[in-house]
C-alpha positions as CSV (number, residue, x, y, z in Angstrom):
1,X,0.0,0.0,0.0
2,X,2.8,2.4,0.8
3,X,4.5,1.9,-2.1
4,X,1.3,2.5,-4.3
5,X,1.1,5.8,-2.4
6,X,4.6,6.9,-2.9
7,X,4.4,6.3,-6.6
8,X,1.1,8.0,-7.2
9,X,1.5,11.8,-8.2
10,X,-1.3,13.0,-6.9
11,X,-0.6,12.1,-3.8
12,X,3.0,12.8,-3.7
13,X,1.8,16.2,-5.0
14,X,-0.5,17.0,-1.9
15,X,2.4,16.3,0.4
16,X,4.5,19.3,-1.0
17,X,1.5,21.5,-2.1
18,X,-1.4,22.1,-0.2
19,X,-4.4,22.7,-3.0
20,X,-7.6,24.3,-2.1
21,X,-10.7,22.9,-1.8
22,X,-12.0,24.2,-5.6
23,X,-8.8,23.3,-7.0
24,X,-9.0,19.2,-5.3
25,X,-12.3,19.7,-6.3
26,X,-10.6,20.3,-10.3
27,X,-8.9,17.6,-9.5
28,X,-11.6,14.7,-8.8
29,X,-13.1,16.2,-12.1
30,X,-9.9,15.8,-14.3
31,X,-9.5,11.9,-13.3
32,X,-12.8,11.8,-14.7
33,X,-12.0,13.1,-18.0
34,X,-8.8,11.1,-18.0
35,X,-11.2,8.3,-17.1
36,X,-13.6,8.5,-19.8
37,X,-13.4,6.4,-22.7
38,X,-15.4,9.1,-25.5
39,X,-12.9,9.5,-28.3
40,X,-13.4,13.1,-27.9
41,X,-13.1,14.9,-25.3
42,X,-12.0,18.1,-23.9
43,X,-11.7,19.8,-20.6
44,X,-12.5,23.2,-19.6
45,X,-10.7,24.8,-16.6
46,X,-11.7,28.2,-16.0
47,X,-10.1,30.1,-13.2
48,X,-9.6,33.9,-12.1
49,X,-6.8,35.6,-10.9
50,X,-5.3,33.8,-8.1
51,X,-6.8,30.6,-8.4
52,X,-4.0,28.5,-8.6
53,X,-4.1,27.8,-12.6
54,X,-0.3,27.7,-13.0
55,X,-0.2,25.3,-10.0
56,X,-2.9,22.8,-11.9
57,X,-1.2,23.1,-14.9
58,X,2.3,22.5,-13.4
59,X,0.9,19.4,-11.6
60,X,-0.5,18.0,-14.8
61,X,3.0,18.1,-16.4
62,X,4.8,16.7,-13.6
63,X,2.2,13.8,-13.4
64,X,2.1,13.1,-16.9
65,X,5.9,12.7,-17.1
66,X,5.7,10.5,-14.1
67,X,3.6,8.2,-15.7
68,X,5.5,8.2,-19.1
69,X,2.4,9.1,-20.9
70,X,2.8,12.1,-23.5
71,X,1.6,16.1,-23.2
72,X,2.2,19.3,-25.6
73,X,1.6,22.7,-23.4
74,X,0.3,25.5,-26.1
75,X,-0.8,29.1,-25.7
76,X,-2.2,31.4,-28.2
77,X,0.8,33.7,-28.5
78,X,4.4,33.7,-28.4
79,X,5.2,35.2,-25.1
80,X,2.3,32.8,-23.5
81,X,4.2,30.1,-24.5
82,X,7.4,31.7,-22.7
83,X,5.4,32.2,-19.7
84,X,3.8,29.1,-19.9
85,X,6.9,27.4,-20.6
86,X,8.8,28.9,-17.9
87,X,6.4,28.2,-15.0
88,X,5.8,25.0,-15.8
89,X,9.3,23.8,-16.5
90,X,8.0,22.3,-19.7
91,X,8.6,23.3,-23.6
92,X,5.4,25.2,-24.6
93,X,5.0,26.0,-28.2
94,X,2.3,28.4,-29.8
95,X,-0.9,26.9,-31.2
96,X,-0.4,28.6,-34.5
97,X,3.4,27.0,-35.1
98,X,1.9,23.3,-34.1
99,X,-1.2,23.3,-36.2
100,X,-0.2,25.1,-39.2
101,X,2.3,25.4,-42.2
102,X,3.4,28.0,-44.2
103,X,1.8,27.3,-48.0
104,X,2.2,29.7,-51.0
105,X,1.2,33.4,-49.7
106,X,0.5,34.4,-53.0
107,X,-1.8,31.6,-54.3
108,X,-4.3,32.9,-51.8
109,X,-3.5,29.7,-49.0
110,X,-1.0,31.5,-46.6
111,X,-1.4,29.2,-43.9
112,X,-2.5,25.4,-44.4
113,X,-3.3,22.9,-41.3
114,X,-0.7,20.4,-40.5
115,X,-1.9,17.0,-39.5
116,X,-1.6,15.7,-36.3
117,X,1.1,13.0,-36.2
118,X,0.8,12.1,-32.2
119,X,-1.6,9.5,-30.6
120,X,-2.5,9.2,-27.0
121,X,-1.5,12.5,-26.1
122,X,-3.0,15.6,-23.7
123,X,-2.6,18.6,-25.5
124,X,-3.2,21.6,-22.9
125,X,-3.5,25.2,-24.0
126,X,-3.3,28.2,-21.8
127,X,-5.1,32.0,-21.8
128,X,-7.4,30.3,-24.0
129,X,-9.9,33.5,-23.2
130,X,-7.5,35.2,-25.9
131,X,-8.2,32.1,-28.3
132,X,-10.8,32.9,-31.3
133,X,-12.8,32.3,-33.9
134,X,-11.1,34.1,-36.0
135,X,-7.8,34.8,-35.6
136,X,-6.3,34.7,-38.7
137,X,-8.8,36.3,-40.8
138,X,-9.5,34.9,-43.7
139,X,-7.0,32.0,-43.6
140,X,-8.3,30.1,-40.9
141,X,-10.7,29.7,-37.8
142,X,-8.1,29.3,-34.8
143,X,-10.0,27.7,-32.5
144,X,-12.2,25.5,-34.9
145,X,-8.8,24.7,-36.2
146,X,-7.4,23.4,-33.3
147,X,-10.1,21.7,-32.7
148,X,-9.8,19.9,-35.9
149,X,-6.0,19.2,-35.3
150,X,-6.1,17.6,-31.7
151,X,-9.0,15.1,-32.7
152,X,-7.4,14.1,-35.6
153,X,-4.8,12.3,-33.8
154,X,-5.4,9.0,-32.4
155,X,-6.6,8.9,-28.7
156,X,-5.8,12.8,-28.3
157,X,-7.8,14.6,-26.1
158,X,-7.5,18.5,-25.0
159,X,-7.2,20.8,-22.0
160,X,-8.2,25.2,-22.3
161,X,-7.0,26.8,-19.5
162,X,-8.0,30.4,-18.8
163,X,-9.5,33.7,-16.8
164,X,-13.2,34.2,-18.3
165,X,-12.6,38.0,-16.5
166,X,-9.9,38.6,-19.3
167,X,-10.7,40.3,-22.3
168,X,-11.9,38.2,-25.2
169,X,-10.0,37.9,-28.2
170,X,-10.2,41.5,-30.4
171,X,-13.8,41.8,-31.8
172,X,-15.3,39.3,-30.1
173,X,-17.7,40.2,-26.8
174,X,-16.9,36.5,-25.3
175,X,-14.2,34.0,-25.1
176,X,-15.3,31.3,-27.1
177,X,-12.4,28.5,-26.1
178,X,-14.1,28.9,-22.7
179,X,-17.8,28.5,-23.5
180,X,-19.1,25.0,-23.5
181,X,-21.8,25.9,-25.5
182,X,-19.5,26.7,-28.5
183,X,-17.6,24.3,-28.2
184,X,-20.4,21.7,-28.1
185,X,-22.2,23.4,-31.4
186,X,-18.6,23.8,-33.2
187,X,-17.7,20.3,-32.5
188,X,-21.2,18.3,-31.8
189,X,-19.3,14.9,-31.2
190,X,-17.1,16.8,-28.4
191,X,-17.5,15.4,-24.4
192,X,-16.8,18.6,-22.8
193,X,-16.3,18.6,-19.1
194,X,-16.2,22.1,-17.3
195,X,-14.9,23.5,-13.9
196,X,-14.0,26.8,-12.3
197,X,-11.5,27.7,-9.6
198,X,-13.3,30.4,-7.7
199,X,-11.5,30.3,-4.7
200,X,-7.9,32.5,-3.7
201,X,-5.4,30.5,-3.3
202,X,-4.2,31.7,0.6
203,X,-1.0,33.3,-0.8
204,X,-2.6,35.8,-2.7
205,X,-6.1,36.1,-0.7
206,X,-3.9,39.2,1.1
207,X,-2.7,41.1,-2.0
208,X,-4.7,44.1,-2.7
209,X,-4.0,43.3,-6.4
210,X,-6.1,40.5,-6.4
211,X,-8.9,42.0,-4.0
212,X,-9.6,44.7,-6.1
213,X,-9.2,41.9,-9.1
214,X,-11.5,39.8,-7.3
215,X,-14.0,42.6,-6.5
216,X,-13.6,43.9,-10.8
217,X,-15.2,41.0,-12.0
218,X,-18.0,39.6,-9.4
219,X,-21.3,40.1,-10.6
220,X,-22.5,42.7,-8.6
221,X,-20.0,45.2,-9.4
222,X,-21.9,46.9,-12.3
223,X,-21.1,50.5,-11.3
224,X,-19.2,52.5,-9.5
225,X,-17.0,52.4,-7.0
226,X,-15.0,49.8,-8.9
227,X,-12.0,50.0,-6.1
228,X,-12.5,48.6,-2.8
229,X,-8.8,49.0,-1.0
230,X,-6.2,51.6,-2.0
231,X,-2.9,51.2,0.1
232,X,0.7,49.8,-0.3
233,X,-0.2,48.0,-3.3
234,X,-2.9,49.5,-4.9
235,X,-1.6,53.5,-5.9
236,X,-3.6,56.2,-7.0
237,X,-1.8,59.1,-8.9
238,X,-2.3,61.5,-11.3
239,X,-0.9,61.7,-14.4
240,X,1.5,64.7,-13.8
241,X,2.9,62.3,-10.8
242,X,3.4,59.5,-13.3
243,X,7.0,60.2,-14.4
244,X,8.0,60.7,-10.2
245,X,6.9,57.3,-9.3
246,X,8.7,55.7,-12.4
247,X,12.0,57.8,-11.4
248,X,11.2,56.4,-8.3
249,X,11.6,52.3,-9.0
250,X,14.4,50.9,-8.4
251,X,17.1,50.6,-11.5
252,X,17.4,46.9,-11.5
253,X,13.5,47.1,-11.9
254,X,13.3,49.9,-14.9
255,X,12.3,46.8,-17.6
256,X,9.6,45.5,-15.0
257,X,7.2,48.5,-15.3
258,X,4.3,49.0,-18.3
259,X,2.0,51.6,-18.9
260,X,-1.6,49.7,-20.1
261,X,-3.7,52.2,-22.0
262,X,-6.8,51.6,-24.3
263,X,-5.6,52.6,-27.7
264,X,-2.4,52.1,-30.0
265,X,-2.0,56.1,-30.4
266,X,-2.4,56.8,-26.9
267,X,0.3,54.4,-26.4
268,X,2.5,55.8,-28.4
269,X,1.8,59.1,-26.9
270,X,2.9,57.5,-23.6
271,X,6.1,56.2,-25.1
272,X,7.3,59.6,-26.7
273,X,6.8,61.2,-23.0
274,X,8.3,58.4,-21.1
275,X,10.9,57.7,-24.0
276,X,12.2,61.9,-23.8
277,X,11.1,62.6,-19.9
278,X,12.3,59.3,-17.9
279,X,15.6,58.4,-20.4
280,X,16.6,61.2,-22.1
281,X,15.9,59.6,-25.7
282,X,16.3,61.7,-28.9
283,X,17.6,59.3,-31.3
284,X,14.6,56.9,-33.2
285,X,16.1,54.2,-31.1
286,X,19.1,54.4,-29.0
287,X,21.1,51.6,-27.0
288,X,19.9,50.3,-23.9
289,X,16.1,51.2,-25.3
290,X,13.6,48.5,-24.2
291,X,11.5,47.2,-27.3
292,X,8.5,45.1,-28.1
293,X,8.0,42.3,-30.7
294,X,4.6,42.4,-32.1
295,X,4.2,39.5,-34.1
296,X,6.2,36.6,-34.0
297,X,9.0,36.1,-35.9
298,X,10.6,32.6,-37.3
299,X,13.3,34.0,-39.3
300,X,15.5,35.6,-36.4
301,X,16.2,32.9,-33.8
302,X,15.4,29.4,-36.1
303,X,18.7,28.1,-34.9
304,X,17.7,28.6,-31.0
305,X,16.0,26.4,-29.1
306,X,12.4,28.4,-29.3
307,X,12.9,28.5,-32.7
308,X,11.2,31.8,-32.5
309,X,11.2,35.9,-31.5
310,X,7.8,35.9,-30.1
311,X,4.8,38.6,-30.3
312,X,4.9,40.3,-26.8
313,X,8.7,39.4,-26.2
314,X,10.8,42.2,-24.5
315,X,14.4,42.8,-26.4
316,X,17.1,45.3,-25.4
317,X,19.0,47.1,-27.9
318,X,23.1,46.4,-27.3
319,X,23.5,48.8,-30.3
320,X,22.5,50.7,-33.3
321,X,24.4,49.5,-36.7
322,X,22.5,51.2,-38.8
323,X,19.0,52.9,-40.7
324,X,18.0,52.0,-44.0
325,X,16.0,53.3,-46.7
326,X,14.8,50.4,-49.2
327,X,12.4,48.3,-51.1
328,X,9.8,51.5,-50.5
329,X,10.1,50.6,-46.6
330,X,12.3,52.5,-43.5
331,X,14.5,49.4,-42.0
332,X,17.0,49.7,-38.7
333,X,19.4,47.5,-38.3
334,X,20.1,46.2,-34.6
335,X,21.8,44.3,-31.8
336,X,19.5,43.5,-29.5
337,X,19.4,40.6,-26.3
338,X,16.5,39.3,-24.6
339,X,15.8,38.9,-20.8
340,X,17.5,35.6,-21.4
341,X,21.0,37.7,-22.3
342,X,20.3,35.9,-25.8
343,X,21.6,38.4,-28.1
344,X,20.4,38.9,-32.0
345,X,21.5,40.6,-35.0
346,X,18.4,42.1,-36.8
347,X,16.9,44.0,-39.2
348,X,13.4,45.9,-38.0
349,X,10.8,47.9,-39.5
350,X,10.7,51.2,-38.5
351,X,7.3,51.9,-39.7
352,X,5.1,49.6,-37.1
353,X,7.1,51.4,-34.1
354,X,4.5,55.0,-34.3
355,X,2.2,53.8,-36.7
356,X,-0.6,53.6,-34.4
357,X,-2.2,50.2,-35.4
358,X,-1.0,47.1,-33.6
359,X,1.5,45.6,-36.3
360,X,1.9,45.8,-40.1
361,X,-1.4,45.7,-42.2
362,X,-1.2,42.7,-44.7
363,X,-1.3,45.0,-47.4
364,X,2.2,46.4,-46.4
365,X,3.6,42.8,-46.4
366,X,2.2,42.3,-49.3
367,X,3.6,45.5,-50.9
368,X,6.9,44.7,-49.4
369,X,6.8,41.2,-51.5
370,X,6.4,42.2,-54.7
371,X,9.2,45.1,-54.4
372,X,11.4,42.3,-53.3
373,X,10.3,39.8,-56.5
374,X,12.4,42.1,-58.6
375,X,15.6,41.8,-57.2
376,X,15.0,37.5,-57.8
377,X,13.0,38.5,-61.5
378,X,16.1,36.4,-62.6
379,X,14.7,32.9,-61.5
380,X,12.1,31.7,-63.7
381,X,11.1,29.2,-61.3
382,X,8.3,30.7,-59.8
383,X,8.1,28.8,-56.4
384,X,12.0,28.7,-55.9
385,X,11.6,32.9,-56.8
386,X,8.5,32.8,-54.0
387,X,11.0,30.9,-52.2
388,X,14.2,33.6,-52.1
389,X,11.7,35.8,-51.0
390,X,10.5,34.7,-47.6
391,X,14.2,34.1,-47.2
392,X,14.7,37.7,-47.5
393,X,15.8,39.2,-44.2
394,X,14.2,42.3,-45.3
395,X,10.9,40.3,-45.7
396,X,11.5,39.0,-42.6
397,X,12.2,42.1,-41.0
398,X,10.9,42.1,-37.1
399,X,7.7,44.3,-36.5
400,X,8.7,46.3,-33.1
401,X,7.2,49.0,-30.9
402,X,8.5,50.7,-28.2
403,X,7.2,49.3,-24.8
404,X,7.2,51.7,-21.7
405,X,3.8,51.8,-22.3
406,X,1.3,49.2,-24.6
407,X,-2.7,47.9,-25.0
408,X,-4.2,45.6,-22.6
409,X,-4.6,43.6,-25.4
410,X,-0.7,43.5,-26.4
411,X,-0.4,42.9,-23.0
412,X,-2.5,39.6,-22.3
413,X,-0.3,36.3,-21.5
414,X,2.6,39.0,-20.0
415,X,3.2,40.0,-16.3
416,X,5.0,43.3,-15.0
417,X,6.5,44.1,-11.1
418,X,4.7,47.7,-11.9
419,X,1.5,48.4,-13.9
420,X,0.3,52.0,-14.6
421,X,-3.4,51.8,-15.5
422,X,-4.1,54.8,-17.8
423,X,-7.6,55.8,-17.5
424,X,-7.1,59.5,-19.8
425,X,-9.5,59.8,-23.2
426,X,-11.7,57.1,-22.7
427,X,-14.4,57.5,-24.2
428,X,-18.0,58.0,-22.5
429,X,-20.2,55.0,-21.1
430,X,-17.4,53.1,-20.9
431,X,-18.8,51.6,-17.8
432,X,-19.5,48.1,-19.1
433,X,-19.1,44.7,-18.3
434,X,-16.6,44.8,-21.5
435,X,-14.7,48.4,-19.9
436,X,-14.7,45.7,-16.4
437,X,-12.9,43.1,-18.2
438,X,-10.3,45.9,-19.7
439,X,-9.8,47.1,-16.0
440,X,-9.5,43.5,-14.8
441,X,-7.1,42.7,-17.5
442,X,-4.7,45.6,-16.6
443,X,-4.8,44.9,-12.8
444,X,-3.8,41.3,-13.4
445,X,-0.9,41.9,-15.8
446,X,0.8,43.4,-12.1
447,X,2.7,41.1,-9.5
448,X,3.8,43.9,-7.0
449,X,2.0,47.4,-7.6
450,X,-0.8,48.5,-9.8
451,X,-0.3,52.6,-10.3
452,X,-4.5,54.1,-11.3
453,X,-3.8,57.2,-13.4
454,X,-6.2,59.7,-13.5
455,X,-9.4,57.6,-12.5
456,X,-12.2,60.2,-11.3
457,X,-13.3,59.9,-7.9
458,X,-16.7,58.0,-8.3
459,X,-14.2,55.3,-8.6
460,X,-12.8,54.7,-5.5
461,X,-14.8,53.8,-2.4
């Protein structure tokens, strides 16, 4: 008996962590999914800030390597997968690079879905909230797509984790990935089992971060006050006091504070203050400026061991080779590291830094393509010609923005030591369940302070 105790991970689990009720509760549920012969099957575990998702996630890994039996951890964007990765000591991988290939962007395919070669494996996915319908526009249906992929593979079965108080994906008013009702009318042969952590875990229940988290989305906060305890944790400033309390972090700390704001061009306003006020920046970019990816990048880092530069990813520039004007585009050439100390050589666009929209409009890329085809006009070979092209480091170029201060949105799968919740130029009646989730979204993004900028009064109780 003792030795079918000491090799059972559950149990050796619960002597080193102590779960909560809800999440032992999560627990009995997933051995019945595990349990349940329906070819497939999927698993819903929704949980708000504080819950304990990372701990249920990191628990599933270390059981399922325990028993030899095979998992793939996904997330909908590149830095999720870093996160994701990172906290549960396990590769992670996006959802887009495991379920699709790159086809011929030109014959109107761009992306085709990849088949799924494993059998008898768990596929779990985390910050499913930001998961859609779609995603990629006219080239796919993301979560139908995965969908597709998982239970196409032999004895594969799925897992979405995520926070229904999060944002939904851009455009959508819910997160579908969490909704068992879509999934069940997407997917009509699906076994969907479903359970929410609801209760604090005891090492957060005392952070004013996540009581005022907590308090954002229950359903009887519907109007004002929104904010329940202001202290320590919890700061409210103006916006003229902003640039003080950043002097005022520590410098081993300066890459560990955002600014969350509602739009692209307010965020860019932020930036340019920031950028001139706190660092003394007149230079476009200078060294030791602290830059964000916006879409993920394969060309870059395909011989490290993500493979990948991914959307949301922090780089710091080492130096500043050189600008360039070509191909009808503005390029700067870098040397930049991430928080890894990973150092890369690159070429970026300058255009997506101030542009105001969150990355390069297809039609950009598109343009960009065709000025490149005439330096390969040579080949005659149209696919090895279409080929040389997305070779092309300048094709490749990496789409950056400066990021002191960025949107909620560009912001969801990432955490910051110090969030500065901008509440300036929003527009009117924005008291809404969907304005609750943006507020919720921001708070959460914080592990030590959360700075409220400019919030009126009627907000605070």
């Amino acid at each position: 008996m003792l030795h079918f105790l000491m090799s059972n991970p559950i149990f050796l689990t619960s002597l080193l962590v102590k779960f909560t009720e809800s999440q032992s509760a999560a627990l009995k549920h997933f051995e019945e999914f595990e349990s349940d012969a329906s070819p497939n099957k999927c698993f819903v575990l929704k949980g708000y800030a504080g819950t304990g998702k990372t701990t249920m996630v990191s628990f599933l890994v270390q059981k399922y390597k325990s028993e030899r039996k095979k998992i793939k951890l996904l997330a909908p964007t590149g830095r999720a997968a870093k996160v994701m990765s990172h906290y549960a000591k396990f590769p992670a991988a996006t959802i887009h690079k495991q379920i699709y290939y790159l086809n011929d962007v030109l014959e109107g395919k761009g992306l085709s879905k990849a088949k799924n070669m494993f059998h008898d494996t768990l596929f779990v996915v985390d910050e499913a909230s930001m998961v859609g319908i779609d995603h990629l526009g006219k080239e796919g249906d993301l979560l139908n797509d995965l969908l597709d992929y998982v239970y196409c593979g032999q004895g594969c079965s799925l897992v979405l984790v995520g926070d229904p108080g999060q944002l939904p994906p851009v455009g959508q008013t819910n997160s579908p990935a969490l909704s068992p009702e879509y999934l069940g009318q997407c997917y009509q042969s699906l076994k969907i089992y479903v359970y929410t952590l609801k209760e604090v875990v005891r090492q957060a229940s005392s952070s004013q971060i996540i009581q005022n988290a907590t308090f954002l989305r229950l359903p009887s906060t519907k109007q004002t006050p929104f904010f329940q305890d202001i202290g320590c944790d919890v700061i409210r400033t103006s916006g003229i006091d902003l640039m003080e309390h950043l002097q005022s972090i520590p410098s081993n700390e300066m890459n560990s504070f955002v600014v969350l704001t509602l739009s692209n061009k307010r965020a860019d306003r932020w930036n340019q203050e920031i950028r001139k006020t706190l660092f003394g920046y007149d230079e476009f970019i200078e060294r030791g400026e602290l830059l964000m990816v916006v879409k993920n990048n394969y060309h870059w880092a395909a011989d490290r061991e993500m493979g990948f530069i991914a959307n949301g990813e922090m780089l710091k520039v080492e130096r500043v080779v050189k600008e360039e004007e070509c191909f009808g585009f503005s390029f700067i050439h870098l040397i930049a590291a991430n928080p890894e100390g990973e150092e890369f050589s690159l070429i970026c666009f300058k255009d997506t830094v101030n542009s105001g929209l969150p990355n390069m409009p297809r039609e950009h890329q598109r343009q960009l393509f065709f000025e490149i085809e005439k330096d390969y006009i040579h080949e005659k070979n149209k696919k090895k010609r279409y080929q040389l092209i997305l070779k092309n480091p300048h094709f490749n170029a990496l789409q950056i923005k400066y990021a002191y201060a960025v949107t909620a949105h560009k912001a969801q799968g990432g955490q910051w030591k110090h969030v500065f919740i901008d509440y300036s130029f929003l527009p009117e009646n924005m008291e809404t369940r969907g304005y609750l989730q943006w507020l919720y979204t921001c708070m959460t993004r914080a592990t030590d302070k959360v700075y409220l900028v400019n919030f009126p009064d009627h907000y605070f109780g």
